[in-house]
RODO-2510 file (C-alpha; in nm, 4 decimals, decimal comma):
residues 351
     n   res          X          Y          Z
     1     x     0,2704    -0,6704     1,2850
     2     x     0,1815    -1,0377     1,1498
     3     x     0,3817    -1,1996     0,8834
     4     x     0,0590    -1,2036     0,6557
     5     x     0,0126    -0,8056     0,7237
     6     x     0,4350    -0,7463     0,6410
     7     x     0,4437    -0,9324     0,3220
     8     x     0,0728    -0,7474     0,1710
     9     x     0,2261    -0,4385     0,2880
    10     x     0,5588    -0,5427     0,0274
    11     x     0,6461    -0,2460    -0,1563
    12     x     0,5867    -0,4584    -0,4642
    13     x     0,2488    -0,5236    -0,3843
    14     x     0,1276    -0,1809    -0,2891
    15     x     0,0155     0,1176    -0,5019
    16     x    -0,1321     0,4368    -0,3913
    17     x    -0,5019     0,4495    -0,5587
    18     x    -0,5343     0,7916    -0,4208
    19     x    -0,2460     0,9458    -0,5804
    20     x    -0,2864     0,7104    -0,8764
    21     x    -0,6659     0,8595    -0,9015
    22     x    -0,6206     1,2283    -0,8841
    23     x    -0,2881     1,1569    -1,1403
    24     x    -0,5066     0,9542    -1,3717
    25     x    -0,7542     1,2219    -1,3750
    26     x    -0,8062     1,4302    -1,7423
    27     x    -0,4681     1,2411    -1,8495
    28     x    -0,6695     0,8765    -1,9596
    29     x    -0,9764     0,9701    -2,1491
    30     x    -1,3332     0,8892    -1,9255
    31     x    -1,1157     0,7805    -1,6259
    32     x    -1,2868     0,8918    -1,2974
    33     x    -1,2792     0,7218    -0,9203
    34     x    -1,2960     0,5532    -0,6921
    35     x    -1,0509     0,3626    -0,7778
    36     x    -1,0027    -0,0381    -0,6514
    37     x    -0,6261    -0,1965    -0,7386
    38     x    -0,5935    -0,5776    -0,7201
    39     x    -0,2155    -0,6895    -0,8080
    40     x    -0,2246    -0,9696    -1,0380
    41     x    -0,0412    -1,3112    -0,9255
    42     x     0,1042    -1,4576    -1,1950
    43     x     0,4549    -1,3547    -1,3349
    44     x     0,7576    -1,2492    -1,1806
    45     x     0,8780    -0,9469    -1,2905
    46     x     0,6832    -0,6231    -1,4005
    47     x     0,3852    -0,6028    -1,1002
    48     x     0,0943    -0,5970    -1,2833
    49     x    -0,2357    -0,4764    -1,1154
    50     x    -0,6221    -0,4519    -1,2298
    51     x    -0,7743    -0,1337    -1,1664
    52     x    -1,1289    -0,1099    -1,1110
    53     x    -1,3779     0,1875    -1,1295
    54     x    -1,7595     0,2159    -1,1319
    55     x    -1,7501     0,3224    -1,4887
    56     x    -1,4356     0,0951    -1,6621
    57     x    -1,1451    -0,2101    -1,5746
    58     x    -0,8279    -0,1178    -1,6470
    59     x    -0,4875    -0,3021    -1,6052
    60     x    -0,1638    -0,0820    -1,4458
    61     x     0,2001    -0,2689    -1,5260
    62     x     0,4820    -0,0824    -1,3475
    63     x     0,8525    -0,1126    -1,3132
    64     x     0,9147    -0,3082    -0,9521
    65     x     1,0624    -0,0396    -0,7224
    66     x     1,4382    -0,0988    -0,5957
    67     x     1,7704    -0,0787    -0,8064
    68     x     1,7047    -0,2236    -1,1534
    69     x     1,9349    -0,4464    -1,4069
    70     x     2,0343    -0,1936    -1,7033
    71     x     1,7599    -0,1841    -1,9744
    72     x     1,5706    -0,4706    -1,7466
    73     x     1,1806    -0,3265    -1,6609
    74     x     1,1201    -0,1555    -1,9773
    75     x     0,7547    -0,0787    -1,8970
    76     x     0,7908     0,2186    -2,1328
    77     x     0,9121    -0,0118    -2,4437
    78     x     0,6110    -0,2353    -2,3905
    79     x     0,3898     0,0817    -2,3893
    80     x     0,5799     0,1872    -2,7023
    81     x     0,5524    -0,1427    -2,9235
    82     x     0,1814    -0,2033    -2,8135
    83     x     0,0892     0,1365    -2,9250
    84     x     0,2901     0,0758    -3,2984
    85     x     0,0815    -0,2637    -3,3075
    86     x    -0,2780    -0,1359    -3,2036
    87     x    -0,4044    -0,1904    -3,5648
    88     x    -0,1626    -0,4326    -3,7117
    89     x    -0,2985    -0,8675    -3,7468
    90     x    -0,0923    -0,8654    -3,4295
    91     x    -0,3776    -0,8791    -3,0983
    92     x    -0,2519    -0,5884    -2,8517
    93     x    -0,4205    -0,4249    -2,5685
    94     x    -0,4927    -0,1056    -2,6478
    95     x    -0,2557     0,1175    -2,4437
    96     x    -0,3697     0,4788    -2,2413
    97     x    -0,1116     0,6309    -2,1346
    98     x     0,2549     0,6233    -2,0013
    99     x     0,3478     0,7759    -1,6907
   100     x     0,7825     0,8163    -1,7201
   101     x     0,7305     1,0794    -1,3441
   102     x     0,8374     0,7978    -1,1177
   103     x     0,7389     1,0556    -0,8086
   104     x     0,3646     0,9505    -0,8460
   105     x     0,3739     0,5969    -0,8181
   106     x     0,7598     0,5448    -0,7490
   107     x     0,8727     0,3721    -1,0654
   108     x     0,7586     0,4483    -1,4635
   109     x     0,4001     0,2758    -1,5302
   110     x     0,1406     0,2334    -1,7410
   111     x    -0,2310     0,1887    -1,8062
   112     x    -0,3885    -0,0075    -2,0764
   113     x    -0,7478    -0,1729    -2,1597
   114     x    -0,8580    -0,4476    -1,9342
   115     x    -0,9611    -0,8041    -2,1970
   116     x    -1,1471    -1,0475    -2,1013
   117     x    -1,0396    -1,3649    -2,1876
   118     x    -0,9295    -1,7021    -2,1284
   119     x    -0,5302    -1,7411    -2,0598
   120     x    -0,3986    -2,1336    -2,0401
   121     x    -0,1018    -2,2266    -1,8290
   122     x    -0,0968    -2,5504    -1,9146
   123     x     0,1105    -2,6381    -2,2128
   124     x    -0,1015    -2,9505    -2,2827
   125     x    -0,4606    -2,7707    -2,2753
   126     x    -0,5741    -2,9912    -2,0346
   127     x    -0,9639    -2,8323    -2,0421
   128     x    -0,9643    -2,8651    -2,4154
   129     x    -1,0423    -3,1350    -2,6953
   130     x    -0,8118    -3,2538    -2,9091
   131     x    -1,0008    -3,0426    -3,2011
   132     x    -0,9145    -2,7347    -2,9954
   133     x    -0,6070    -2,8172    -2,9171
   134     x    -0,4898    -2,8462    -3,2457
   135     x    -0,6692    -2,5071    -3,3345
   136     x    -0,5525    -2,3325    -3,0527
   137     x    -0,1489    -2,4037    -3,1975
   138     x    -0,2436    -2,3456    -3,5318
   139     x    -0,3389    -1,9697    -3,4130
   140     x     0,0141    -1,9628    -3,1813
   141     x     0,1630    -1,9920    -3,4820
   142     x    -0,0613    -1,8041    -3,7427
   143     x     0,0164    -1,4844    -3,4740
   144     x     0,3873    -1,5479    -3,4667
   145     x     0,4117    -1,5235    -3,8441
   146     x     0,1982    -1,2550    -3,7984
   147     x     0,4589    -1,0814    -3,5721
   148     x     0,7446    -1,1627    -3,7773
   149     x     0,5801    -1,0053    -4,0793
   150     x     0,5585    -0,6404    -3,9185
   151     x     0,6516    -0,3912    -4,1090
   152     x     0,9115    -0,2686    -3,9059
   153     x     0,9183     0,1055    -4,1046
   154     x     0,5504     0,1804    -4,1731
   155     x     0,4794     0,0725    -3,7711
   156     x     0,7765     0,3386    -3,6814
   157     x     0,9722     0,0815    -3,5081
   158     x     1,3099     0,1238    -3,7099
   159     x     1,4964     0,2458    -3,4635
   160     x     1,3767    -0,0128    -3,1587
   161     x     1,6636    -0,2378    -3,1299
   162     x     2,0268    -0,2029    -3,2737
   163     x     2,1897    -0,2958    -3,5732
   164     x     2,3987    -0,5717    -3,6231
   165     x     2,4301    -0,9238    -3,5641
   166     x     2,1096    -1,0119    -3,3133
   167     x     2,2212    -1,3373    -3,1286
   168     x     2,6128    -1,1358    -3,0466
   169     x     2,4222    -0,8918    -2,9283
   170     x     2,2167    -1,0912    -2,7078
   171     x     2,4605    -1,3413    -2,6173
   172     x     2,6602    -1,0480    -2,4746
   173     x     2,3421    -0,8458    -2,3196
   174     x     2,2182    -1,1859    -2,1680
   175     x     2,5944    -1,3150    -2,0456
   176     x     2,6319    -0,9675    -1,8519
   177     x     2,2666    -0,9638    -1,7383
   178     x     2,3403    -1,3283    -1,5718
   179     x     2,6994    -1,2453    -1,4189
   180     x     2,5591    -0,9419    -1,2642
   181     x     2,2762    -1,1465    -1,0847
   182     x     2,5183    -1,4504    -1,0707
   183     x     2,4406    -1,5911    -0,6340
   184     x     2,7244    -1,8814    -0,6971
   185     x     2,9126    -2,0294    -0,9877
   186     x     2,6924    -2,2428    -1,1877
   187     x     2,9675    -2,4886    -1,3889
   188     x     2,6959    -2,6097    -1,6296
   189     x     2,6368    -2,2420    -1,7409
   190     x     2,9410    -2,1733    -1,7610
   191     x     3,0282    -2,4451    -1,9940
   192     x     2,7033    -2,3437    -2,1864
   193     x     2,8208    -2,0028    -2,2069
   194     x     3,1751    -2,0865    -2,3158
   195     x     2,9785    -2,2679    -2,6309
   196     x     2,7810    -2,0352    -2,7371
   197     x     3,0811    -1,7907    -2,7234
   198     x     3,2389    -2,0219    -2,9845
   199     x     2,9184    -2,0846    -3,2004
   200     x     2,7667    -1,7961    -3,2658
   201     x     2,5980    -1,7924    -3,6279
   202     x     2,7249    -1,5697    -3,8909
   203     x     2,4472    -1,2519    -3,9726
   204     x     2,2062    -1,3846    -4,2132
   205     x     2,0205    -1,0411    -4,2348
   206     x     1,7105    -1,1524    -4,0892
   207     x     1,5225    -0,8673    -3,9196
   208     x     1,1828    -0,8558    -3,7761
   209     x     1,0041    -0,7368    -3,4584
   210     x     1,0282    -1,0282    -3,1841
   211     x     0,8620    -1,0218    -2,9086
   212     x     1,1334    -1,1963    -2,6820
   213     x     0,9354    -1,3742    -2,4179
   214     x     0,6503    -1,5834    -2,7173
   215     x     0,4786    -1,8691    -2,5273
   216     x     0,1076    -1,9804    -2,4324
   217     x     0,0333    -1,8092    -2,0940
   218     x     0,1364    -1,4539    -2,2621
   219     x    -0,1722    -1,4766    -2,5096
   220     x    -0,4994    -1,4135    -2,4106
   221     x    -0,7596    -1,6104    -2,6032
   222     x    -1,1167    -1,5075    -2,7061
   223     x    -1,3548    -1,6343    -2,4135
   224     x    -1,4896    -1,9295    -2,6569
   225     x    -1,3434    -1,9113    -2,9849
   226     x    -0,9471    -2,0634    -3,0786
   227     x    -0,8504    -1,6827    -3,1580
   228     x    -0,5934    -1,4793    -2,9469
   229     x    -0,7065    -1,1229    -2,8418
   230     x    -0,4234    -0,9580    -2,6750
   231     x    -0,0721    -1,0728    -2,6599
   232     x     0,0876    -1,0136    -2,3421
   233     x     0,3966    -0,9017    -2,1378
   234     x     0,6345    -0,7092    -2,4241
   235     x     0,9165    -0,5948    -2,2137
   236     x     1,2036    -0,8107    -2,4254
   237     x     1,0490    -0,7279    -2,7484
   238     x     1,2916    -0,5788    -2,9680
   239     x     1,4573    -0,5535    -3,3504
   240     x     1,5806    -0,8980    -3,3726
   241     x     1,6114    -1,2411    -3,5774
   242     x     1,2515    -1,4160    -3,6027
   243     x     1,4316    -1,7323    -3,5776
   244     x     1,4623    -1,6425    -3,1849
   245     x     1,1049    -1,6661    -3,0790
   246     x     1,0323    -1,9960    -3,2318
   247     x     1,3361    -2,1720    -3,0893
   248     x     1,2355    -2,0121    -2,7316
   249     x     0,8631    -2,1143    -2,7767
   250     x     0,9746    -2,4793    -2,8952
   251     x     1,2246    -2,4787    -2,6007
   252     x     0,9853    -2,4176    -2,3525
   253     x     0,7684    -2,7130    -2,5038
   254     x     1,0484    -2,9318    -2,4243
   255     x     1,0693    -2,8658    -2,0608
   256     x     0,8646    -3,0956    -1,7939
   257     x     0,5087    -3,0033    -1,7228
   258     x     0,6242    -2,8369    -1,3888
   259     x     0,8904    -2,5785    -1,4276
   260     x     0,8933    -2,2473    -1,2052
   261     x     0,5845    -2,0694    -1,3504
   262     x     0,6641    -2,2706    -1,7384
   263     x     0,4472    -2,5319    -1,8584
   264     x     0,5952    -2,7753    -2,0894
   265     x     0,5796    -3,0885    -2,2400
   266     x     0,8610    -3,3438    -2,1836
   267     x     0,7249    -3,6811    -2,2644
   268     x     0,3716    -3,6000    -2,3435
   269     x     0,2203    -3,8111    -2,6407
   270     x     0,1789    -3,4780    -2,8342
   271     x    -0,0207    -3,6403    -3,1123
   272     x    -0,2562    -3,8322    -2,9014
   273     x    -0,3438    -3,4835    -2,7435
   274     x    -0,3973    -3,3523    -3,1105
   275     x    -0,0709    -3,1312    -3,0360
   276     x     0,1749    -3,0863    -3,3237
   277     x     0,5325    -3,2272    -3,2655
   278     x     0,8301    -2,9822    -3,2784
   279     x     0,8480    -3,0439    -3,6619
   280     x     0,5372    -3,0051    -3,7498
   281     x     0,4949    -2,6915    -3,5515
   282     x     0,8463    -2,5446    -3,7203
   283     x     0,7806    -2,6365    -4,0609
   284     x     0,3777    -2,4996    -4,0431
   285     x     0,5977    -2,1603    -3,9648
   286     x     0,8278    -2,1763    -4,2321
   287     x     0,5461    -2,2593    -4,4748
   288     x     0,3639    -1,9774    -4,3093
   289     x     0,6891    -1,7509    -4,3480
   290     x     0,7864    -1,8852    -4,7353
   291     x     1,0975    -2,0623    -4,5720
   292     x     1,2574    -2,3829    -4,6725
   293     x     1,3902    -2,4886    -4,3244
   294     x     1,6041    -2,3505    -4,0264
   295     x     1,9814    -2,4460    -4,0272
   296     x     2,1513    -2,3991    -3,6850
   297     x     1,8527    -2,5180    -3,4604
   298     x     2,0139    -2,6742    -3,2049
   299     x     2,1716    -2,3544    -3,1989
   300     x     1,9087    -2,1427    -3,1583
   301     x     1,7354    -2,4107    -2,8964
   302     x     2,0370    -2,3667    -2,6364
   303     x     2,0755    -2,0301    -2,7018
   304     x     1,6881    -2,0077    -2,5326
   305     x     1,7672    -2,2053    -2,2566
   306     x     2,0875    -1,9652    -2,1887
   307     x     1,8521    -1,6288    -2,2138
   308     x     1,5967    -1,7687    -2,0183
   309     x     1,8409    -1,9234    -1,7396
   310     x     1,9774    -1,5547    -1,7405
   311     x     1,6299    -1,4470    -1,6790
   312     x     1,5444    -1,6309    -1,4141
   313     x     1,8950    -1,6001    -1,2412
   314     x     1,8197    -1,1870    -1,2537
   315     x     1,4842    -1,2527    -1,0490
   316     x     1,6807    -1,5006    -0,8063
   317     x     1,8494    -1,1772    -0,7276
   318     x     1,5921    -0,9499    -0,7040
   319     x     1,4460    -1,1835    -0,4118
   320     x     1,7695    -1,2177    -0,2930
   321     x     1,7558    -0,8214    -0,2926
   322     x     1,4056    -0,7954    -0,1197
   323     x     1,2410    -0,6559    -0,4555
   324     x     1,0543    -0,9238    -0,6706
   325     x     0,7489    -0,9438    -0,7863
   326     x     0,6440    -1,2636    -0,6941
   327     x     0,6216    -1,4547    -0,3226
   328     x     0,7795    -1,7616    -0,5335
   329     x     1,0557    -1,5504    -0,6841
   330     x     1,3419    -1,7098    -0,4452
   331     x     1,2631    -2,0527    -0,5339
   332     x     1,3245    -2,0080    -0,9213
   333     x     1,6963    -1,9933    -0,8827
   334     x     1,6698    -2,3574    -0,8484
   335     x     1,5934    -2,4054    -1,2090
   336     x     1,9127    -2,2232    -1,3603
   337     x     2,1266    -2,5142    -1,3915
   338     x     1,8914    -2,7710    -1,4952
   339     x     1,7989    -2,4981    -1,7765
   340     x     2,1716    -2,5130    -1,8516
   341     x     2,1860    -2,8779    -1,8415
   342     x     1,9031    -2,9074    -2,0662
   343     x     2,0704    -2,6780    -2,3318
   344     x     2,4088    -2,8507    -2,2762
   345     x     2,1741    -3,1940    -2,3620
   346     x     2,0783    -2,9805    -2,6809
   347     x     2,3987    -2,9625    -2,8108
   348     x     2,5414    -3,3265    -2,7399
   349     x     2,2466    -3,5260    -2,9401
   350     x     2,1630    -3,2357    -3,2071
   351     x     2,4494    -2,9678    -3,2698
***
C-alpha cells in the first residue's frame, strides 16, 4: 500500500455510501441513490462531505471518529440551532435529519441542503471592489445583529447553554479543554491564562444566541449579490454574551494574512481597500444593537485569542492522536503561542 492510498483510506476521510444510502432511505424526504460522497477540504474539525445523487446535492457533517474532548463535536447541537433558525433573518441551511445511531456511519451525523454560493477566505476580498467590499462587511455585521437579536424563547432555545456568568464559564470550559490537549507547557499561555483568571468581568446580564466560531469563511454569500445565504459551522454556538462574537471576529481581523486556515488583516490599509477599521466596524454594531459602546474590550479581545489558542491546541492533539480532520491539522499547533502572545500584546497597550 502507497502513502497516497493509506492516507485516502484515513478513517476521517472515508464514509460508507452504501450503508449511508439504504440508512438515508424513507428517513430524508425524496432521497434515493446512488449515492457519490466527496469530503470537503477546508476546516479542521467536524469532516464535512458533499453528497451527490442523480436527483439532489446534499452536504453530510459528522463527528470525527476516535475518543472525543467532552462536549467537543457537537454535530447534534449544530443540527439543533439550525433547525430553531430555519425561518428567523438569520441565513441557515435547511437541516434533514439527525442520525444520533453511531453504528451506521460510526459517529452521530447529519444531512442538510447543499447552497450554492460563493465563500471568501481571504479577509481582504481580494476578487472584490472596494464598493463590495464595503457591502460585503456591512452585511457581516447586519447578520451578527441579526443573531444577537434572536429571540432566544419563541426559537425554543432557552435551555441551550447554562445560566450564569458566560465568560467564567468559558474561561473554565476553554482552560480545561486546552490542559487536556496541552503537548508541552506553553509559558505565554500560561501567563495569559493566569490574567484572565484575575480579570474576569462582573455579569452584566447580557444574553443572546452566539454562534461561537463568527468570521468570513463560515458565511456563504449569494453567488453575485453582497447578501449571506447560509451561515456555517455551528458547533460552539451556545446561550452566551453577544459581546463574544464581535471581539472574536475583530480578533481574527487583527491577525496576519496567513494564519493556519485564518485570514486576517495585520497591517492592511483597511480604508484604502474600502474595509471598515475596528471602530467603525464595532460602533456600526452597537448602533445596529442600540448600544452606547463596549467597556472591557481589550478584555474581551484576549479572551478570543485564549478560546481560539485552546481550539487549535485540541486539534494539535487530535493529529497527535491519529484522528483529525485535516492533512494540515499537525502543523496548527505552531500557532498556539503566537495566539497567546498576541493576546498578551492586547493587554499591555489596551487593558
Amino acid at each position: 500500500m502507497n502513502e497516497a492510498t493509506a492516507k485516502s483510506e484515513s478513517p476521517v476521510d472515508k464514509l460508507d455510501v452504501a450503508r449511508l444510502e439504504s440508512y438515508l432511505k424513507g428517513r430524508v424526504e425524496g432521497f434515493s441513490g446512488p449515492v457519490s460522497a466527496t469530503k470537503f477540504s477546508g476546516g479542521q474539525s467536524n469532516p464535512t462531505f458533499k453528497l451527490s445523487t442523480p436527483g439532489r446535492t446534499y452536504v453530510l457533517r459528522r463527528q470525527p471518529p476516535g475518543k472525543l474532548l467532552k462536549s467537543a463535536h457537537a454535530v447534534d447541537r449544530e443540527f439543533r440551532v439550525m433547525r430553531a433558525l430555519q425561518d428567523s433573518a438569520v441565513p441557515v441551511p435547511r437541516v434533514m435529519h439527525l442520525c444520533e445511531d453511531r453504528d451506521v456511519l460510526g459517529s452521530m451525523f447529519y444531512v442538510m441542503e447543499y447552497c450554492e454560493g460563493r465563500i471568501y477566505w481571504d479577509a481582504a476580498l481580494p476578487e472584490l471592489d472596494n464598493s463590495q467590499r464595503s457591502a460585503m462587511y456591512e452585511e457581516m455585521s447586519r447578520v451578527l445583529a441579526a443573531l444577537h437579536s434572536v429571540e432566544i424563547e419563541a426559537a425554543g432555545l432557552t435551555d441551550y447553554g447554562k445560566p450564569g456568568n458566560y465568560f467564567e464559564r468559558q474561561f473554565e470550559r476553554w482552560q480545561g479543554q486546552y490542559r487536556a490537549s496541552e503537548l508541552q507547557p506553553i509559558a505565554a499561555m500560561d501567563q495569559l491564562i493566569q490574567w484572565l483568571g484575575q480579570h474576569l468581568p462582573e455579569d452584566d446580564g447580557r444574553i443572546a444566541l452566539v454562534h461561537g466560531d463568527y468570521r468570513l469563511d463560515n458565511i456563504m454569500f449569494h453567488p453575485t449579490e453582497p447578501r449571506a445565504i447560509a451561515v456555517l459551522d455551528w458547533e460552539l454556538s451556545t446561550l452566551g454574551h453577544p459581546f463574544a462574537d464581535l471581539a472574536y471576529q475583530c480578533m481574527q481581523l487583527r491577525m496576519p494574512a496567513d494564519s493556519g486556515n485564518i485570514s486576517g488583516l495585520m497591517g492592511v490599509d483597511r480604508k484604502a481597500l474600502g474595509i471598515p477599521s475596528e471602530q467603525e466596524y464595532v460602533a456600526r454594531y452597537c448602533a445596529r444593537m442600540g448600544i452606547e459602546r463596549i467597556d472591557n474590550w481589550a478584555f474581551y479581545l484576549a479572551f478570543s485569542f485564549f478560546r481560539l489558542a485552546a481550539i487549535i491546541q485540541g486539534v494539535a492533539k487530535r493529529a497527535a492522536d491519529g484522528n483529525a480532520s485535516s492533512k494540515n491539522a499537525a502543523r496548527l499547533g505552531a500557532f498556539v503561542e503566537p495566539l497567546a502572545q498576541l493576546a498578551l500584546d492586547v493587554i499591555a497597550k489596551e487593558a
